[in-house]
C-alpha positions as CSV (number, residue, x, y, z in Angstrom):
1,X,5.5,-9.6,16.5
2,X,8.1,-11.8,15.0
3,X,7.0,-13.7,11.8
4,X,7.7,-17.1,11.0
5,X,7.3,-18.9,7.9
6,X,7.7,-22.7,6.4
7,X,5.1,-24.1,8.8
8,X,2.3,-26.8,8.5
9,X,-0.9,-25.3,9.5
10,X,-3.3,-28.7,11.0
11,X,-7.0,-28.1,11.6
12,X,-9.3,-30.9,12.7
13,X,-13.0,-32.1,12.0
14,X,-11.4,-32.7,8.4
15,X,-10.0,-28.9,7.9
16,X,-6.8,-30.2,7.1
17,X,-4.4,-27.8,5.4
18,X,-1.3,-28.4,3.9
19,X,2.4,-27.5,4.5
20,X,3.5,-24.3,3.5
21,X,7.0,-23.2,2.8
22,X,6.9,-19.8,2.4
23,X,10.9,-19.8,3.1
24,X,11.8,-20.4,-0.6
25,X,9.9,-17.4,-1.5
26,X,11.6,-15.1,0.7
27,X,15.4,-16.2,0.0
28,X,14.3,-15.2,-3.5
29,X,13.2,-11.8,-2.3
30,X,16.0,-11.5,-0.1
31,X,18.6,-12.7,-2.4
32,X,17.3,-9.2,-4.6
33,X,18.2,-7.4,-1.8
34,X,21.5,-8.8,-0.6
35,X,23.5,-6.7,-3.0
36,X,22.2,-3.3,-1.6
37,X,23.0,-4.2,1.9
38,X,25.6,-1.1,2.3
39,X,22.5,1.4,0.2
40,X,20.1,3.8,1.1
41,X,17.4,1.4,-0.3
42,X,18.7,-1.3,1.5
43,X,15.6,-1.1,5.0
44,X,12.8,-0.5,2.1
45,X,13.9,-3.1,0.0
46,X,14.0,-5.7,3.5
47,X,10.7,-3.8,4.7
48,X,9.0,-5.0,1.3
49,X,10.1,-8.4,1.4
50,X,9.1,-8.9,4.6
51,X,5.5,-7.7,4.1
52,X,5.1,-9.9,0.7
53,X,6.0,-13.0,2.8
54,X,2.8,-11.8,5.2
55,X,1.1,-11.4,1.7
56,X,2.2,-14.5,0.8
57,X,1.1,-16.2,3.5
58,X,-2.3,-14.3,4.1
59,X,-3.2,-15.5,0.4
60,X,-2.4,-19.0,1.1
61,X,-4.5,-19.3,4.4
62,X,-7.2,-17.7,2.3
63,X,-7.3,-20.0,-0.2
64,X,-7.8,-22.8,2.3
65,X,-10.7,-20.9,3.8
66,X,-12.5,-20.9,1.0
67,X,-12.2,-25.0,1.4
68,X,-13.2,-25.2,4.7
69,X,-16.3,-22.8,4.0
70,X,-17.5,-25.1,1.3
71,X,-17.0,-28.2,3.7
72,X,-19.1,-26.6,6.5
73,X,-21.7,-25.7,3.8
74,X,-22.0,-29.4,3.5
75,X,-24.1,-30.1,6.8
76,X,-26.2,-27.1,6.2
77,X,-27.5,-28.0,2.7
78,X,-28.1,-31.3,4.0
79,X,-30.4,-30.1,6.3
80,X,-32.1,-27.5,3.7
81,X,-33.3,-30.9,2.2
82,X,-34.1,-32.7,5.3
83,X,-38.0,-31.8,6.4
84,X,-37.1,-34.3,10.0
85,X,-36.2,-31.7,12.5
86,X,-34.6,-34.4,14.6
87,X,-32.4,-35.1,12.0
88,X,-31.7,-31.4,11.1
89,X,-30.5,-31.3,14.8
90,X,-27.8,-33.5,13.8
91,X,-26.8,-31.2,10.8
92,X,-26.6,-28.3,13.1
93,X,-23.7,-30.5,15.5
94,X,-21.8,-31.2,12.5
95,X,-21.9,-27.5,11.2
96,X,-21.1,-26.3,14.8
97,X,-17.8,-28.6,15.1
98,X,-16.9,-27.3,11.6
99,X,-17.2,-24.1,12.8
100,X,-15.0,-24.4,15.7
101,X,-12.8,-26.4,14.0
102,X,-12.3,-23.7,11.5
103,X,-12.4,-20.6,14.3
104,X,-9.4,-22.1,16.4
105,X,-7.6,-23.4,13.2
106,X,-7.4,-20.9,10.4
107,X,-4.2,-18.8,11.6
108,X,-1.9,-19.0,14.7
109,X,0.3,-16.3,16.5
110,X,3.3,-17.8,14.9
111,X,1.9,-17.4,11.2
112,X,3.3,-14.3,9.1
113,X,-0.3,-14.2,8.1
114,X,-1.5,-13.6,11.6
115,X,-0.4,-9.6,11.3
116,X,-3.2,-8.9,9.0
117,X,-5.7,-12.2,10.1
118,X,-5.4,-12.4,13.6
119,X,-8.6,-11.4,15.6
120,X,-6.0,-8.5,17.0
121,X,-4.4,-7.7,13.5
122,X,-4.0,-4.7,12.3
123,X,-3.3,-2.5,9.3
124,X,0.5,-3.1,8.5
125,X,2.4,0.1,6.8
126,X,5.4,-0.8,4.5
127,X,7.9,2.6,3.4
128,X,8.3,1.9,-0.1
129,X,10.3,5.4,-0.4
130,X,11.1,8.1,1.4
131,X,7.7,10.1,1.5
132,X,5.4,7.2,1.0
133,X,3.9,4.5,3.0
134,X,2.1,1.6,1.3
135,X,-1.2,0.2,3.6
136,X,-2.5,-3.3,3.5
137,X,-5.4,-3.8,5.2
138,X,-6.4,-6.1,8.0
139,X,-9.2,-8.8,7.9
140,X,-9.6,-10.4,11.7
141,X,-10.2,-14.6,10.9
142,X,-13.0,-14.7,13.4
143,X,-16.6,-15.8,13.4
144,X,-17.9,-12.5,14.4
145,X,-19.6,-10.4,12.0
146,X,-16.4,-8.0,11.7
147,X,-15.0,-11.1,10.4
148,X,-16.5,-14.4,8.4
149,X,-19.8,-13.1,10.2
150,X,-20.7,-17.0,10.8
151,X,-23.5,-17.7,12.9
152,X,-23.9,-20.6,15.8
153,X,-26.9,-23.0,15.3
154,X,-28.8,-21.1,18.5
155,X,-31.9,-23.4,17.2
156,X,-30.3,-26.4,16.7
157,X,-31.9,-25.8,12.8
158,X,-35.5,-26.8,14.2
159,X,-36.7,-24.1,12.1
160,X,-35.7,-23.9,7.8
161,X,-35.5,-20.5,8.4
162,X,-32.6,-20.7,10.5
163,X,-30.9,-23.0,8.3
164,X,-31.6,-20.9,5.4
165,X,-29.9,-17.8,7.3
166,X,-27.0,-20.2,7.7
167,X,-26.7,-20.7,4.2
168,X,-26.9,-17.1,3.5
169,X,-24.5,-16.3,5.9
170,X,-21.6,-18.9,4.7
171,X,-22.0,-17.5,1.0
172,X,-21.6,-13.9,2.5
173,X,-18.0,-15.2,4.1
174,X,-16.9,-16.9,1.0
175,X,-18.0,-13.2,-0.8
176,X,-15.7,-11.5,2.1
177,X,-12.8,-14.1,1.5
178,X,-12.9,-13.0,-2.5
179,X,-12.5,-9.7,-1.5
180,X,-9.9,-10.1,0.8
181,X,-8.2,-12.1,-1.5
182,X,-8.3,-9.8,-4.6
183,X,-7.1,-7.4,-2.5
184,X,-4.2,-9.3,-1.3
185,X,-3.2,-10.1,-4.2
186,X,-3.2,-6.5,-5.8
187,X,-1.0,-5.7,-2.8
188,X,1.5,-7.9,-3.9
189,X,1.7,-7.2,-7.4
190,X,2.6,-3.6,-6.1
191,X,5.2,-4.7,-4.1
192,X,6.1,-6.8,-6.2
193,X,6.7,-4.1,-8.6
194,X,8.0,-1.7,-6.8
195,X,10.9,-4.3,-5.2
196,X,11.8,-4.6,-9.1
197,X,12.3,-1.5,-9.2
198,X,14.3,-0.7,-6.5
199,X,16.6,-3.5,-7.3
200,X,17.1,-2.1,-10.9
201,X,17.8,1.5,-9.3
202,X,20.6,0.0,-7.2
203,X,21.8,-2.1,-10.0
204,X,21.9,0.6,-12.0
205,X,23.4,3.5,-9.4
């Protein structure tokens, strides 16, 4: 899959996210690499950067889920307070655009993040020497409970119970997104790392 970075990612039903420029990052990376070109270390050191601009961009399309789960919360907490069930009806619309809107939006085929996020991802292996290979996980962006586990109003919310299970079920996303994210993030603080010191054994060599 060829990755592509520096793109604005647009969502609708107000899940708006903002341009990303991943690009920056990577001629930084790359520009640790560009003196090794003729070493050993040279594929490692361009296999590396290439995952922390996934990483990168994972982390960044994370943090604006955590966003849009708070904004579809909205409609449902609305309706935890509403005792009409006519008007709960109209809670359980708004939730159910917000939930499309976010289940066509959150990552595309042409993000870097969609290796690890796409509903097809999967686990991504980076050589970080000769004998090891460094795993980062996949999380599939989808509404299905392998994913953000995110319910559709089947009820319409005529029942608090339902809406109440809705509730329960957005909090146990943005718990899935933490972890995801930690994660994520310890991955590229290894990386990280372990670019550094590559680039300092070639400097040093």
């Amino acid at each position: 899959m060829m990755l592509r970075v520096g793109r604005q990612r647009k969502t609708s039903a107000g899940f708006g996210h903002q341009p990303i420029d991943a690009l920056s990052r990577l001629e930084k990376i790359n520009s640790a690499t560009s003196s090794a070109r003729g070493n050993s270390r040279a594929p490692q050191m361009d296999g590396i950067a290439e995952a922390l601009g996934m990483l990168d961009d994972a982390v960044t399309v994370l943090e604006h889920v955590r966003t849009d789960l708070r904004l579809l919360a909205e409609p449902v907490i609305a309706a935890s307070a509403e005792p009409d069930s006519v008007t709960r009806a109209l809670f359980a619309d708004e939730y159910d655009e917000r939930r499309d809107a976010l289940a066509r939006h959150v990552v595309g085929p042409q993000d870097a993040a969609a290796v690890l996020l796409s509903q097809d991802g999967q686990e991504y292996g980076v050589p970080v020497d000769d004998a090891l290979t460094y795993r980062i996980g996949r999380f599939p962006m989808a509404l299905s409970p392998e994913g953000l586990g995110l319910p559709a109003p089947a009820g319409g919310f005529s029942e608090m119970s339902e809406v109440i299970s809705v509730l329960k079920a957005i909090e146990g996303a943005l718990d899935k997104i933490d972890r995801v994210f930690t994660r994520y993030s310890q991955d590229k603080t290894f990386l990280e790392r372990k670019l550094a010191f590559l680039k300092d054994s070639v400097v040093s060599s």
